[in-house]
C-alpha positions in Angstrom: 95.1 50.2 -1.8 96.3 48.6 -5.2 93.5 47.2 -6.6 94.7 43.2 -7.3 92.2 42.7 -10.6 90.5 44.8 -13.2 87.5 46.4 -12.5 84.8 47.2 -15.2 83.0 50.4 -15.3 79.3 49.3 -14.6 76.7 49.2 -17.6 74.8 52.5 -16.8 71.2 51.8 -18.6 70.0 54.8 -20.8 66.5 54.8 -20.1 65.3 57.6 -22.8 67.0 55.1 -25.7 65.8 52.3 -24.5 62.4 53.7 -24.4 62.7 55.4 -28.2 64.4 51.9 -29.5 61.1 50.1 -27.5 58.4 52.6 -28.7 60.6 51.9 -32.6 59.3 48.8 -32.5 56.3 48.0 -30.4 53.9 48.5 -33.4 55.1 45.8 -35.2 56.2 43.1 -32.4 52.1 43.8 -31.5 51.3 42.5 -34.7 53.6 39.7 -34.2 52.3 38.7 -31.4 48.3 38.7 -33.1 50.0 36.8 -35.9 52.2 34.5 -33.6 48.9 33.6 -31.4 46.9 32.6 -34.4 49.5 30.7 -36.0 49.7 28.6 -32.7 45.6 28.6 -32.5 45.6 26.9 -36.3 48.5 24.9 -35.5 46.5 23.5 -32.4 43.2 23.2 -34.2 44.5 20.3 -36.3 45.9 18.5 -33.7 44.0 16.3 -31.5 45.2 18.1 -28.2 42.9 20.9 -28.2 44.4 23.8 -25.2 42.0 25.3 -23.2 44.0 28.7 -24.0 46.1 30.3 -25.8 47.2 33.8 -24.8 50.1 36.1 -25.9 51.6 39.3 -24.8 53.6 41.8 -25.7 56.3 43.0 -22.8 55.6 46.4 -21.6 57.9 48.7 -21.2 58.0 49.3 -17.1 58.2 45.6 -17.7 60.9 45.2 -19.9 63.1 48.3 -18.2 63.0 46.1 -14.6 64.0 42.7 -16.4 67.0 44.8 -17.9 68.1 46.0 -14.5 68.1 42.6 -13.0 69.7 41.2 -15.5 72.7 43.8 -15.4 72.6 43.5 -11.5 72.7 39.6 -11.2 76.3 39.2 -13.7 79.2 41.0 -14.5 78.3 41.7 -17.9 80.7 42.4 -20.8 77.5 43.3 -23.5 74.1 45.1 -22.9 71.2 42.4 -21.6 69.6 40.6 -24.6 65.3 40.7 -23.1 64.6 37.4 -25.2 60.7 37.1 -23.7 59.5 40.4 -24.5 56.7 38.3 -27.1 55.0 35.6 -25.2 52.9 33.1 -25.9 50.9 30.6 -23.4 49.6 27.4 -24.2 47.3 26.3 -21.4 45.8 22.8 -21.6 43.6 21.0 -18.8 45.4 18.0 -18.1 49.3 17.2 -17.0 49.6 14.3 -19.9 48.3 17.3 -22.6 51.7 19.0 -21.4 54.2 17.0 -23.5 51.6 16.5 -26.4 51.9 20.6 -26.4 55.8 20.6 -26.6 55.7 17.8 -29.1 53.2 19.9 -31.5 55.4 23.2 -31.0 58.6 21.0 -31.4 57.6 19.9 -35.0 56.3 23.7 -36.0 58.8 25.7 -34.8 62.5 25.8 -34.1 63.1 25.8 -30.0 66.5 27.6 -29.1 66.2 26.8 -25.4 63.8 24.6 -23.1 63.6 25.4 -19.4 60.8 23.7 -17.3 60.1 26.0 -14.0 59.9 24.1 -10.7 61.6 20.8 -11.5 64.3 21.4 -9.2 62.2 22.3 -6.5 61.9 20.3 -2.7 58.6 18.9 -1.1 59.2 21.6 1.2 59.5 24.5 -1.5 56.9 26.0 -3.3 57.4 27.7 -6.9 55.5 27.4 -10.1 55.6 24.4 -12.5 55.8 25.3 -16.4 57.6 24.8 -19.7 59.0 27.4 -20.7 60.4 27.4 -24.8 62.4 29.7 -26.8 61.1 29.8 -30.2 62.7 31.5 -33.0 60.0 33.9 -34.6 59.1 32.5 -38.2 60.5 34.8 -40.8 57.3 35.2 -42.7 55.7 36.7 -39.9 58.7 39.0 -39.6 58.8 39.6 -43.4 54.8 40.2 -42.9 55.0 42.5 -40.2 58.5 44.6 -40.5 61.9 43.9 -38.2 60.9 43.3 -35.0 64.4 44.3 -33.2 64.2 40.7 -31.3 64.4 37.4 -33.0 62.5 35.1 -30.2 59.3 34.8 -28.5 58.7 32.5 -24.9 56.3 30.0 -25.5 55.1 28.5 -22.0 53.1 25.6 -21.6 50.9 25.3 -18.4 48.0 23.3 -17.1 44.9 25.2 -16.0 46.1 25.2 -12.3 50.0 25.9 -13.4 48.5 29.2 -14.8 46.5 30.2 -11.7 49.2 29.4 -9.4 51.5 31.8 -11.4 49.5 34.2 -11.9 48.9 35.1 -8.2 53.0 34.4 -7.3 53.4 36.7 -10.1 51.7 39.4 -8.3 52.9 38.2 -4.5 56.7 37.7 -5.3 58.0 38.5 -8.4 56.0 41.6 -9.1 57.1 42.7 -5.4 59.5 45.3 -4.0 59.7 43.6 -1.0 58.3 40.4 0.4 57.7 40.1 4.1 56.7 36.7 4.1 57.4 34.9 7.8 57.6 30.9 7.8 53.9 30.8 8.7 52.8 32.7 5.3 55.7 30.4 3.2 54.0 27.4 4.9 50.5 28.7 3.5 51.5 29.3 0.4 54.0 25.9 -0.2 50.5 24.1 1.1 48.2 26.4 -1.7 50.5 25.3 -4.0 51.0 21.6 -2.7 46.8 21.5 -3.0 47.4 22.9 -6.7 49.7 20.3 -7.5 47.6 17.5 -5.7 44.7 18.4 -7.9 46.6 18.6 -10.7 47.3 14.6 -10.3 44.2 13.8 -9.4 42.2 15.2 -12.3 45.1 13.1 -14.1 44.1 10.1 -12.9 40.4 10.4 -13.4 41.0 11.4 -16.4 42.7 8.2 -17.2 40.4 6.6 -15.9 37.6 7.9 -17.7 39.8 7.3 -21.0 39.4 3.6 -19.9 36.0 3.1 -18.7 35.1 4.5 -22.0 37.5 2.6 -24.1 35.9 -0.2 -22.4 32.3 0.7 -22.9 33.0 1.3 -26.6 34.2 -2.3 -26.7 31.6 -3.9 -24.7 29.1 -2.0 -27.3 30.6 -3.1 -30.1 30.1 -7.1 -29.1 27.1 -6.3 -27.8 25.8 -4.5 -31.3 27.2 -7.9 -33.2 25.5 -10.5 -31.6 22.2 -8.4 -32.1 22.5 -8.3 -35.6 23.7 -11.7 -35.8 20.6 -12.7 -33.8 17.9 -10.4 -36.0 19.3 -9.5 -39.2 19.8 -12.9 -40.1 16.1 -13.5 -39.3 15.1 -10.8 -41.8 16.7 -11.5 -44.7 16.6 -15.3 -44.2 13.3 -17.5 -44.3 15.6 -20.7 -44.0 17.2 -19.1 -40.8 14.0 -18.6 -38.9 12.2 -21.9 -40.0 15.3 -23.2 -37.8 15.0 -20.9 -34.7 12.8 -22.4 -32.1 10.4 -19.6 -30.1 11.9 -20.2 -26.9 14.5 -18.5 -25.2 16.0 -21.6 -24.3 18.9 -21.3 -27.3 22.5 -22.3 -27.6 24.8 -21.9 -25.0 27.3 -18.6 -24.9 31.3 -18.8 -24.4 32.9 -20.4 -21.5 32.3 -19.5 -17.8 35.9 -18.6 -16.3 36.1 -18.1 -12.4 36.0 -14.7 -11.0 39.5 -13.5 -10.8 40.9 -12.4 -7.4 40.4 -8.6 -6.3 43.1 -6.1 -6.5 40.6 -3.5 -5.0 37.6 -3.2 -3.8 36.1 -0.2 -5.4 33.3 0.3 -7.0 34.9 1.9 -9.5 37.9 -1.0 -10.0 35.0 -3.8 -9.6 33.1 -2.1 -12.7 36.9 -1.5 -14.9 37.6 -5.3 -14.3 33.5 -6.4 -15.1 34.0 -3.9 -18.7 37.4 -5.5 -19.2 36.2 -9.2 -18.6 33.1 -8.8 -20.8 35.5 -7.3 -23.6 37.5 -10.6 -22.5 34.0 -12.5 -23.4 34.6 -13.6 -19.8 30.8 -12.9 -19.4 30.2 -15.2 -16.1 33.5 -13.6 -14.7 32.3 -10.1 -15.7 28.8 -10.5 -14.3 30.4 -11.9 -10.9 31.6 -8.3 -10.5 28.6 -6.8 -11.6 27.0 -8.7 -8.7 29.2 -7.6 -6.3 29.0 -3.8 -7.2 24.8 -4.8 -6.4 26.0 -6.6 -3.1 27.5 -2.8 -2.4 23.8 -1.4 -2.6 24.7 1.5 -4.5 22.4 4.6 -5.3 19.4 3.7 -7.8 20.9 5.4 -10.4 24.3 3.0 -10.3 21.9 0.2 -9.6 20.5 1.1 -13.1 23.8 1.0 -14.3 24.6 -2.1 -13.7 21.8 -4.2 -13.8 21.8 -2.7 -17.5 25.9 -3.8 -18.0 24.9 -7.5 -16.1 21.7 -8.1 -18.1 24.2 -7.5 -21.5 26.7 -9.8 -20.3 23.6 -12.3 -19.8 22.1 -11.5 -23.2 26.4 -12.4 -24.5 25.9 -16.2 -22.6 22.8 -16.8 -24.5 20.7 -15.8 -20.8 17.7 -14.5 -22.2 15.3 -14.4 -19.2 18.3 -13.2 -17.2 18.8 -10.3 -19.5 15.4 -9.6 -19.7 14.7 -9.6 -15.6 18.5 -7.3 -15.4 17.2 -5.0 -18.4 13.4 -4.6 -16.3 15.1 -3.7 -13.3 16.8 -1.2 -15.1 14.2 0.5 -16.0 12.3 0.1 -12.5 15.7 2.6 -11.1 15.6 4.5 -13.9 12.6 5.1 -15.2 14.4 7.2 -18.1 16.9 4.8 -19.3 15.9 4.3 -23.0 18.8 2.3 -23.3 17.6 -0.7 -21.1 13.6 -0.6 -23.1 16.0 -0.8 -26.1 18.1 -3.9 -24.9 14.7 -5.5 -23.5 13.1 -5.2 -26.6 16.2 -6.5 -28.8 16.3 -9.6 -26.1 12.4 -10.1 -27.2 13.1 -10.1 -30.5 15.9 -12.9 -30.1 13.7 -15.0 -28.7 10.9 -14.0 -31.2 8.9 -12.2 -28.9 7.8 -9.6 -31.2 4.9 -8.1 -29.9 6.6 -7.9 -26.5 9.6 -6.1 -28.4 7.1 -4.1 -30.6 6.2 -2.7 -27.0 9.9 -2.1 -25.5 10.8 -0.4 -29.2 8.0 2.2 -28.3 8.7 2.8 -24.7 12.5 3.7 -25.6 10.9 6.1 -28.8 8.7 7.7 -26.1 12.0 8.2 -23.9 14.4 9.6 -26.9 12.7 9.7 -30.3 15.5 10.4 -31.6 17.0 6.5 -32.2 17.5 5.3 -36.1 18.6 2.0 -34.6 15.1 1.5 -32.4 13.0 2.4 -34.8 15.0 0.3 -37.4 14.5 -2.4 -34.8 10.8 -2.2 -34.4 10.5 -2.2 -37.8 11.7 -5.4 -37.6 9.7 -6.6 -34.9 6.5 -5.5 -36.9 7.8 -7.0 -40.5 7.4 -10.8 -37.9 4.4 -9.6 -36.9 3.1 -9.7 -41.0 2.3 -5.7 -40.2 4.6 -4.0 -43.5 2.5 -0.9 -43.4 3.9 0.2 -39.8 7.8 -1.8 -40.5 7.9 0.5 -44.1 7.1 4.1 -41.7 9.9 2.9 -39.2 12.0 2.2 -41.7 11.6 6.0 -43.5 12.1 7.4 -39.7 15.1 5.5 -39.4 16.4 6.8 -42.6 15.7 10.0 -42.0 17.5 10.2 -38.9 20.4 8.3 -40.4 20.1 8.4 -44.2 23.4 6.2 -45.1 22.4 3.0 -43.0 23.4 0.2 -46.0 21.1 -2.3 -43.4 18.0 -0.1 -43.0 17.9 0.8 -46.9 18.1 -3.2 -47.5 15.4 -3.2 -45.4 13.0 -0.5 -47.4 13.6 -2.9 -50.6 12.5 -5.8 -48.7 9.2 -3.9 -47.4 8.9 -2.5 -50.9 9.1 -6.1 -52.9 6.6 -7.4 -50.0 4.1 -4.6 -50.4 4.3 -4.7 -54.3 5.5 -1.0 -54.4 
């Protein structure tokens, strides 16, 4: 029979050279890969995405020899197969948002020749791995460093922690294999492994989120909370006309506005304490400690009951609700007995309304908790320079400094002492 187009003589592989061109080079593309890895590693280390991992590997010959054949059986080829991932490098990092922070960092180091990201085209109903998967052009003073390398590319994948695990075992159960006799009940088990995978994946996300607010939140709420205390105390010490005009009673001006509680999205505990942060932050402090009451309504474990009465007796002690503070702060410590923190915040209230010997007290009880406070014992210091005792305010003051030796306030402080004890 006439044959009706041209056929091309296969590409027979030559085994032998390819393993004497391979064995040429694998010296030097090992050092590559060492220098590769801790170029990445340094690149990383000034970033503020810090990857759980990065790893790098050198393609091994068996390796390499199988990707050639595949590559010759899956197109008619006119030129010899170009292996472009035989260096590899693996960014892992634990959260999915970390993923396009990781390309971005690469992006602006190297130069990417290709991008492929594995398992975007997949179905709900297909399983696969996900990953990024970059060509980077191999910098050419690491080649000049370490010698030709016979290849002018590396693979650069970037992963989450579960990406890699779930590629690593299909690695081994499908592509590594000869044959795959998977029926529909083994292809369901795996598509739900990796469904689970994936699920995690998204969930650690959003808690992670989440966390990233809470805490932006609590930073905030801190940050009020911190200024009204020194605008309460330090004025007093360094003052006299101040404090001849404070009256001891904690019956003092009024804080901000009330605003009504804002309708509920959700119901959560966790929701209920985001919108109580983000209304104190607000300085919606009769909105926020609405939601604070109705996370206590939930009867909660003791230790989110300490929590809160500890977040509710702050948003008290921001409207100026001094006895309210002080009863939220004592509960706080009657859940938690360890919660330094709410002895702290008691003892502060104390000293607003010029209880000193009351804060003097508090101040101690959170130094027995955690010694280890240059703001407490700063603040007892206080408390004892109102109760006439400098001796005792001058050895807090030292303590505080030594824990924290730049505090501008508490070294303002030592002078005072100093010019009071004629030192």
């Amino acid at each position: 029979m006439p044959e009706t187009e041209t056929m091309r003589e296969p590409i027979l592989p030559d085994q032998t050279g390819l393993r004497r061109i391979y064995d040429q080079y694998a010296e030097v593309r090992s050092a590559a890969v060492r220098e590769l890895r801790t170029r990445i590693e340094d690149i990383f280390s000034g970033s503020a995405l810090r990857p759980v991992m990065v790893k790098a590997r050198l393609k091994d010959f068996p390796s390499f020899f199988k990707k050639y054949i595949r590559m010759l059986k899956a197109g008619d080829l006119v030129f010899r197969p170009v292996i472009t991932d035989l260096v590899g490098v693996r960014v892992i990092c634990p959260f999915i948002e970390d993923l396009d922070a990781a390309e971005e960092t690469v992006r602006r180091h190297f130069e990417v020749l290709e991008c492929e990201r594995k398992g975007s085209g997949y179905s709900f109903k297909e399983f696969g791995y996900e990953s990024t998967h970059l060509l980077i052009r191999i910098p050419a003073d690491i080649t000049e460093k370490t010698g030709p390398l016979d290849c002018e590319s590396a693979e650069l994948q970037i992963r989450t922690i579960l990406q890699d695990a779930w590629a690593e075992v299909e690695h081994e159960l499908v592509y590594k294999a000869e044959f795959t006799p998977f029926d529909d009940a083994l292809k369901r088990k795996l598509a739900a492994v990796n469904a689970s995978l994936s699920l995690a994946d998204t969930i650690f996300q959003e808690i992670c989120s989440y966390q990233r607010r809470l805490n932006g939140e609590l930073e905030k709420r801190r940050e009020s909370f911190f200024r009204k205390i020194e605008e309460s105390t330090d004025a007093l010490l360094f003052s006299e006309e101040q404090k001849e005009k404070t009256e001891k009673t904690d019956t003092l001006p009024p804080g901000p506005p009330a605003f009504a509680e804002t309708p509920l999205v959700s119901k959560s505990m966790d929701d209920l304490l985001l919108n109580a942060l983000f209304a104190h932050n607000k300085g919606r402090f009769d909105e926020a400690s609405g939601f604070y009451s109705r996370i206590l309504e939930m009867s909660p474990g003791s230790d989110i009951c300490a929590l809160v009465y500890k977040h509710r007796g702050m948003a008290y002690f921001a409207r100026s609700m001094y006895t309210e503070a002080i009863e939220d702060f004592t509960r706080a410590l009657e859940m938690d007995g360890a919660s330094y923190k709410a002895a702290y915040y008691r003892g502060v209230v104390r000293s607003v309304i010029l209880q000193y010997a009351g804060a003097v007290d508090d101040f101690t009880l959170s130094l027995r908790i955690n010694p280890y406070q240059p703001f407490c014992l700063f603040r007892r210091g206080q408390a004892y320079y109102h109760l006439g005792d400098y001796p005792a305010a001058l050895a807090d003051a030292e303590a505080s400094l030594a824990l924290e030796p730049e505090s501008v306030q508490t070294k303002k402080f030592r002078e005072l002492l100093h010019e009071k004890l004629k030192m």
